[in-house]
C-alpha positions in Angstrom: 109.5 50.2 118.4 106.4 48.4 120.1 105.6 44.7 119.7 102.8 44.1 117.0 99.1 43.3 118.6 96.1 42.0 117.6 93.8 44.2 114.7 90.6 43.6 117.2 92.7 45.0 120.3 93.3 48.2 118.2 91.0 51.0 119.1 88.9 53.2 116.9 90.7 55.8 114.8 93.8 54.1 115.5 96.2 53.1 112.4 98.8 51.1 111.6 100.7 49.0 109.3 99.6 45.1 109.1 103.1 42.6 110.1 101.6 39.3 109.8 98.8 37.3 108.9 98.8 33.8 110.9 95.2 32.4 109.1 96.0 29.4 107.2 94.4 27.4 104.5 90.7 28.7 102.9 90.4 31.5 105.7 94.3 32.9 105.2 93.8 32.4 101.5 90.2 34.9 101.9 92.1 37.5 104.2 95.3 37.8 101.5 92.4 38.3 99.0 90.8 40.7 100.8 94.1 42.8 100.7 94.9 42.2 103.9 99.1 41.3 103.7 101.7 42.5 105.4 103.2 46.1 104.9 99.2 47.5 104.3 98.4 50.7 106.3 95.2 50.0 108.3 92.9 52.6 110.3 89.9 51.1 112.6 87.0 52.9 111.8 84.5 51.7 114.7 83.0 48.3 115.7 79.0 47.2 115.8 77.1 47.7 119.4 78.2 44.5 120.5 82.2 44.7 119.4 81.8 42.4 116.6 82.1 42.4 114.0 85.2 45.2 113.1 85.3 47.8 110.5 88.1 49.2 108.8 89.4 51.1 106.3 92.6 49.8 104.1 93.2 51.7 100.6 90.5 52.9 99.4 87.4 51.2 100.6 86.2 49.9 104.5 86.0 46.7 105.3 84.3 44.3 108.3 85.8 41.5 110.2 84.8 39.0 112.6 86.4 39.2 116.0 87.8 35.4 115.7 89.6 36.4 112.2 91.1 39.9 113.7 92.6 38.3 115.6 94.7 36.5 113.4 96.8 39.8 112.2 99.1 41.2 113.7 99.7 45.2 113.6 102.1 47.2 114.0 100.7 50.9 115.5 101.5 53.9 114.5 103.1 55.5 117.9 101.7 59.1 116.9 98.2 57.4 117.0 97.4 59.5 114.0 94.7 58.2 111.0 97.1 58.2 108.0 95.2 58.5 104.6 
């Protein structure tokens, strides 16, 4: 099994399952609220001209993140590299 990395090091179309979230106070408390928590599936979806901010898809709707809070989960990638719906 690989080591967990960073959502903004993941590459477009690439999925995987969220392991951890390390935000703390107001910011963690907004990214759990967002849905982001450990065990949700995750696909990146693309990234603006200028790599920031990050979109991606989780259930059933796409959101955007900042670079700075991206990099605060860590993911676990789906060796196949396949988009899982």
């Amino acid at each position: 099994m690989q080591q967990p990395i960073t959502l903004r090091s993941m590459h477009a179309n690439q999925s995987g399952i969220i392991d951890s979230v390390s935000a703390t106070g107001e910011l963690g408390r907004r990214i759990r609220d967002m849905g982001l928590v450990p065990g949700t599936p995750v696909t990146i979806m693309g990234r603006a001209p200028l790599k920031d901010p990050v979109a991606l898809k989780l259930r059933d709707f796409i959101l955007t993140l900042r670079n700075n809070e991206a990099d605060l989960i860590m993911v676990n990638v789906n060796e196949s590299g396949e988009i899982r719906q």
